[in-house]
C-alpha positions as CSV (number, residue, x, y, z in Angstrom):
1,X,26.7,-48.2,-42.9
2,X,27.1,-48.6,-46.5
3,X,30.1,-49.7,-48.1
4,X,31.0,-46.9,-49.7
5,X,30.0,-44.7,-45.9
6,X,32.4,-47.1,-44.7
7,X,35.4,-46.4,-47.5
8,X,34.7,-42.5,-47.4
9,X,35.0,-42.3,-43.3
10,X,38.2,-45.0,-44.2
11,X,39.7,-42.1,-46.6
12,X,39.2,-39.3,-43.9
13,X,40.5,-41.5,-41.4
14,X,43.7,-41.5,-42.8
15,X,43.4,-38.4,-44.1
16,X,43.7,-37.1,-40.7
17,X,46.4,-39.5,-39.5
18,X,48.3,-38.5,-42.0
19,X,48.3,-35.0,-41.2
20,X,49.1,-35.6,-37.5
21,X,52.4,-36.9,-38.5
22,X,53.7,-34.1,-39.7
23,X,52.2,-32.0,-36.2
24,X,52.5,-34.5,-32.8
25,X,55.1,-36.8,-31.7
26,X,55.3,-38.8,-28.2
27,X,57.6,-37.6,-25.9
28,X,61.2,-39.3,-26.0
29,X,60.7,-40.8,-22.6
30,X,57.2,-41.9,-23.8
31,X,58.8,-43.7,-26.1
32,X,61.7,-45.3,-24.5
33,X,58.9,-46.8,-22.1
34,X,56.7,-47.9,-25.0
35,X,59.6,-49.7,-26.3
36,X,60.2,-51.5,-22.9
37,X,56.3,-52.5,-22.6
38,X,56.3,-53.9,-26.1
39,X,59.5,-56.0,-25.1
40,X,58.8,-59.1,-23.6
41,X,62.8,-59.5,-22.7
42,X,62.6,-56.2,-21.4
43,X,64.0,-56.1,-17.0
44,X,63.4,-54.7,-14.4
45,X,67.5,-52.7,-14.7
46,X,66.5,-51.5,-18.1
47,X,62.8,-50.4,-16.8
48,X,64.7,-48.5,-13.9
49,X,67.4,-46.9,-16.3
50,X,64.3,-45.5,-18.9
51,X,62.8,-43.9,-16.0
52,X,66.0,-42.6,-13.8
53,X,67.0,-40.2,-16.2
54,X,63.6,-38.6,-15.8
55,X,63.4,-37.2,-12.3
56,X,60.7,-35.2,-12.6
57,X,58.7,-38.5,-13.6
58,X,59.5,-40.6,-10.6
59,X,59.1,-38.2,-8.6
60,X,55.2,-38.4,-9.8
61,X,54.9,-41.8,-10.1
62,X,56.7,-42.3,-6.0
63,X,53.6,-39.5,-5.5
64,X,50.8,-41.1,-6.9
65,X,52.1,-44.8,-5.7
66,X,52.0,-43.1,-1.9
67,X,48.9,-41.2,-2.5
68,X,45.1,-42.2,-1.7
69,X,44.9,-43.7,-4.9
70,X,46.8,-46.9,-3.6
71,X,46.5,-47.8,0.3
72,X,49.7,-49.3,1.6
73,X,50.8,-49.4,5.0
74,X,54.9,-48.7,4.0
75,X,55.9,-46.1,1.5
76,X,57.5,-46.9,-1.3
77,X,60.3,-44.6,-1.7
78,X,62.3,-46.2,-5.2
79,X,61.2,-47.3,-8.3
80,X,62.6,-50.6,-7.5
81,X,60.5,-51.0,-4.6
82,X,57.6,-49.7,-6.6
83,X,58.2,-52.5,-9.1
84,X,58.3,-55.4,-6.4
85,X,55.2,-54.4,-4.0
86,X,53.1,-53.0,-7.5
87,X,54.7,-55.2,-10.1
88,X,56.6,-54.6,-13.2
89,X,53.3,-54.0,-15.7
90,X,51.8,-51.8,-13.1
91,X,54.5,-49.9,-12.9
92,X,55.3,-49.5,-16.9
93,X,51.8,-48.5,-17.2
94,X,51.6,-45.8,-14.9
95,X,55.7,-44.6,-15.7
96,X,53.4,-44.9,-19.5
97,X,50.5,-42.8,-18.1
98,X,52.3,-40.7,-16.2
99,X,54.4,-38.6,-19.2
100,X,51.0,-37.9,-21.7
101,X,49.4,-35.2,-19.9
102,X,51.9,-32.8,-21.6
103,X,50.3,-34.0,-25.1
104,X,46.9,-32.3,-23.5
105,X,48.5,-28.9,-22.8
106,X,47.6,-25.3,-24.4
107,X,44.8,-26.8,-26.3
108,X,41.5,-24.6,-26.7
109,X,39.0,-27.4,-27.4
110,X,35.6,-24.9,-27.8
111,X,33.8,-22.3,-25.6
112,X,34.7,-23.3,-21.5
113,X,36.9,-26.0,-22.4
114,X,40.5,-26.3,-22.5
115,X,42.7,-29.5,-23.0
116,X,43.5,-29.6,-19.4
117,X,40.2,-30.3,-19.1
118,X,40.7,-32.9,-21.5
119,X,43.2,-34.5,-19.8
120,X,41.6,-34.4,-16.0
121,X,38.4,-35.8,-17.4
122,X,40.8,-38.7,-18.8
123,X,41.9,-39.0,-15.8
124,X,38.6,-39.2,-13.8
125,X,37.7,-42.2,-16.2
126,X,40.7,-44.1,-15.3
127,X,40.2,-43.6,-11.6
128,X,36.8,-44.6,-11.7
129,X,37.3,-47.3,-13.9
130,X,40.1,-48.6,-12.1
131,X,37.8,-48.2,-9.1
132,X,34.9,-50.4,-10.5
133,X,37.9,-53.2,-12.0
134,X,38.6,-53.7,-8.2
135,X,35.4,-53.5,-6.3
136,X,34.3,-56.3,-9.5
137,X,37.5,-58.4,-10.1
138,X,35.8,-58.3,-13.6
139,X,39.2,-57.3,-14.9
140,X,43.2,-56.0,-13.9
141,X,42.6,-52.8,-12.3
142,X,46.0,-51.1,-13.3
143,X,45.4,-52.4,-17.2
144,X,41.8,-50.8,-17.0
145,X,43.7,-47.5,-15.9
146,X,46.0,-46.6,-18.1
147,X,43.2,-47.8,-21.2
148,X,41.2,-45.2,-19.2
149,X,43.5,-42.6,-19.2
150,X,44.3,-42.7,-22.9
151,X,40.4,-43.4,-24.2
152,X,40.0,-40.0,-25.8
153,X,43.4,-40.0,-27.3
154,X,41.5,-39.5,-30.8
155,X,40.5,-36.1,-29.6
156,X,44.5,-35.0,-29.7
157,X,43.9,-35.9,-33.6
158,X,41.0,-33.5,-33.7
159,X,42.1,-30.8,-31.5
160,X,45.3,-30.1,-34.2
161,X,44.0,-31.3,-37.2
162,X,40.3,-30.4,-37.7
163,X,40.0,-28.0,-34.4
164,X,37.2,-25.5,-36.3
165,X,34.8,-28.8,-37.4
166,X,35.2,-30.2,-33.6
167,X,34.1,-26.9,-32.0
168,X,30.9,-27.1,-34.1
169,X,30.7,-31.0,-32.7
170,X,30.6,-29.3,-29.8
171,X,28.2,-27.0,-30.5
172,X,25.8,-30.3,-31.4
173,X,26.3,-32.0,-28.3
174,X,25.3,-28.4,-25.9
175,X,22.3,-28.2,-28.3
176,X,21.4,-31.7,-27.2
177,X,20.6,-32.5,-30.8
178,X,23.2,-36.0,-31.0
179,X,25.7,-37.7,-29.4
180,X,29.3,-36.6,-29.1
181,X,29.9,-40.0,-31.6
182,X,27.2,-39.0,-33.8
183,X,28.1,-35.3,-34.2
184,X,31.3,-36.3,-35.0
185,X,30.5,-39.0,-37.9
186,X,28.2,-36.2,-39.6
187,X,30.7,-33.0,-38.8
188,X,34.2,-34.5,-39.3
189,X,33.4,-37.7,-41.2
190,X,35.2,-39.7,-38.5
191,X,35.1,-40.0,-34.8
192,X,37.8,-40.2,-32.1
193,X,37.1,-43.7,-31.4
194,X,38.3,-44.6,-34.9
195,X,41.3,-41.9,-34.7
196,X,42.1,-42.7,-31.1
197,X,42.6,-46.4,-32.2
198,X,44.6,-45.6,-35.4
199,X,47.1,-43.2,-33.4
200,X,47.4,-45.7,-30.4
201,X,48.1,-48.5,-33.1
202,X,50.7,-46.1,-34.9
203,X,52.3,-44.8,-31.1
204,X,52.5,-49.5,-30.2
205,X,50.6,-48.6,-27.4
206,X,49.4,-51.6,-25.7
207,X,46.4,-53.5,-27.1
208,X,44.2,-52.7,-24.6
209,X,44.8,-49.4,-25.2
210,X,44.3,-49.1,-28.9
211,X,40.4,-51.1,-28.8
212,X,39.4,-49.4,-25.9
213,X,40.3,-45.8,-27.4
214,X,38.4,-47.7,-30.5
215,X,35.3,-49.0,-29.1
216,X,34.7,-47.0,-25.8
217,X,31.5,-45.7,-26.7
218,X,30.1,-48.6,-28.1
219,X,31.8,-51.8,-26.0
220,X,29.7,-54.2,-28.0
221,X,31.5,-53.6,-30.7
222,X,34.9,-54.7,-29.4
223,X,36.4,-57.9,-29.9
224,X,35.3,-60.4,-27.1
225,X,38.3,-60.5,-24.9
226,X,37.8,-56.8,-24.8
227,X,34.1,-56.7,-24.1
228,X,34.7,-56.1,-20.1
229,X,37.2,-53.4,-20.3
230,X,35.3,-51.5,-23.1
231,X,32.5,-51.5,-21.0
232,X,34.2,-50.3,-17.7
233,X,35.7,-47.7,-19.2
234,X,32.2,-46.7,-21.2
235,X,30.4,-46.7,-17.7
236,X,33.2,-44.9,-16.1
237,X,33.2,-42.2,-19.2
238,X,29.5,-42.1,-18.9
239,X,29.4,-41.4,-14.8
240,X,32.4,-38.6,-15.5
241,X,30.3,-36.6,-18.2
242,X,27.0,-37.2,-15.8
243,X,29.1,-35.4,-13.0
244,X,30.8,-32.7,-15.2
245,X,34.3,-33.8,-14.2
246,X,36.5,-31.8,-16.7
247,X,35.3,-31.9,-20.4
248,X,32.0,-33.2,-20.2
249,X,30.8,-33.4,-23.7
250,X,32.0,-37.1,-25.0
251,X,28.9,-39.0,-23.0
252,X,26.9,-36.5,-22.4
253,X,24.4,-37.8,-24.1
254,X,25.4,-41.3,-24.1
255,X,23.4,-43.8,-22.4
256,X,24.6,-47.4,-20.4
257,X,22.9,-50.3,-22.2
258,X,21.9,-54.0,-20.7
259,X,25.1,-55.6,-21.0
260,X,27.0,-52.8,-19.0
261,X,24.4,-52.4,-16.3
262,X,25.1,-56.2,-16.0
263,X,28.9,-55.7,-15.4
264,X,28.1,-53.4,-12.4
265,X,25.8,-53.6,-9.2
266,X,22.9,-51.3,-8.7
267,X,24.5,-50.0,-5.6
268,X,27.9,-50.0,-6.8
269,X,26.5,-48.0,-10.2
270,X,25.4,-45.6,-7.2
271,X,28.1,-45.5,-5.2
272,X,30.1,-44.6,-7.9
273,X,28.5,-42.0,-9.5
274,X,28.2,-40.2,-6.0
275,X,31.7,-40.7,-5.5
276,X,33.3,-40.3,-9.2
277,X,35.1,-36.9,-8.0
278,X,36.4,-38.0,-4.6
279,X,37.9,-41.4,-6.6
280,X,39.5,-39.5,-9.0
281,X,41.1,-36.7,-6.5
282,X,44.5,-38.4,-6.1
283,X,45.3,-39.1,-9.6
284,X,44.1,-35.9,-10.8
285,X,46.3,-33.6,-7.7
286,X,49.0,-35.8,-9.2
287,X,49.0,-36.5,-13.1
288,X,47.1,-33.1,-14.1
């Protein structure tokens, strides 16, 4: 890309940005947790008193802690308990992941999707991705989760602030004329990677969070301590399109290069792409 490519898609990126501010904010409980993640003094008490004045929210995160998605031979029944079986970073992630489905409601995205479809494909990604982290020890399982859960958060940008030009991305994609990425780079100027990581960056979500909503699509391009998770969450993006699990269209077309098919067995590659839906079951009964 030239370097004047490269300043005009820097313009419209913060072009955009700037125009969510005046549309989107986090939730306040959203926040209040983000503040606790980014604290490194911040304890286990102040943790519990964030999330105690939000009953609705441990109520979902006791749910999905119980649930298939982690096997345990006790229940956990308090957030307390939840924090010393699951640990405290596990716990701020999901309490984290656990209030941003309501940012993915009402949307129309284009023609048979909706934002909830959004948001269950998101999910699907950080099931299976947190699936493949395990069965690999490649990386933290719970880390690779919520970075899966929030990959497409560039999309929100999109859906509010260019919603006409993103239809017609769309539009590409069904046609089977580019990628999702490409569409988006010729359509809008700038694509949800680069939106997804400017918003996470503005929100102080974690840093895991902000490069792989930045380089999901193209791991490579990450910085090396991110390579691995990139590229768990690109495989896991990749299976979920390939199985139509919510909205489909982001790796439709996308394909899973040498490096990736290196992080992940044959079998396992298999094994998950035949069982991407079952994975992803519990989380999505529970967070959707």
């Amino acid at each position: 890309m030239s370097a004047v490519a490269v300043h005009g898609s820097q313009e419209r990126l913060a072009e955009l940005i700037g125009s969510l501010n005046t549309i989107a904010t986090l939730p306040e409980i959203t926040l209040r947790i983000t503040e606790c993640v980014n604290d490194p003094h911040c304890t286990v008490a102040e943790l519990h008193h964030v999330l105690a004045n939000d009953p609705a929210l441990v109520s979902r995160l006791l749910k999905l802690v119980n649930s298939a998605f982690y096997v345990r031979a006790t229940e956990i029944d308090s957030i307390q308990r939840a924090i010393v079986l699951l640990g405290f970073d596990t716990v701020h992630h999901l309490a984290l992941a656990a209030t941003m489905g309501q940012l993915f409601r009402g949307a129309h995205i284009c023609e048979g999707y909706s934002g909830r479809d959004l948001w269950t494909h998101c999910i699907a990604v950080a099931a299976v991705a947190r699936e493949l982290a395990r069965r690999t020890h490649h990386i933290t399982p719970e880390e690779v989760f919520l970075a899966g859960l929030l990959h497409d958060l560039g999309l929100l940008v999109s859906l509010q602030v260019c919603r006409g030009q993103l239809r017609q991305v769309c539009e590409q994609v069904r046609a089977g004329t580019m990628t999702f990425a490409a569409a988006e780079t010729e359509i809008i100027g700038v694509g949800h990677q680069e939106l997804g990581a400017a918003i996470a960056r503005q929100w102080k979500f974690p840093e895991a969070v902000c490069v792989v909503a930045g380089h999901h699509h193209a791991p490579a391009t990450a910085p090396a301590r991110w390579h691995t998770m990139a590229a768990i969450v690109h495989i896991a993006d990749v299976i979920c399109c390939c199985q139509a699990i919510g909205f489909d269209l982001t790796a439709r077309l996308d394909t899973l290069g040498p490096a990736c098919m290196k992080l992940i067995p044959p079998e396992l590659l298999e094994e998950a792409t035949a069982s991407a839906a079952e994975w992803a079951k519990p989380a999505i009964d529970i967070l959707s």
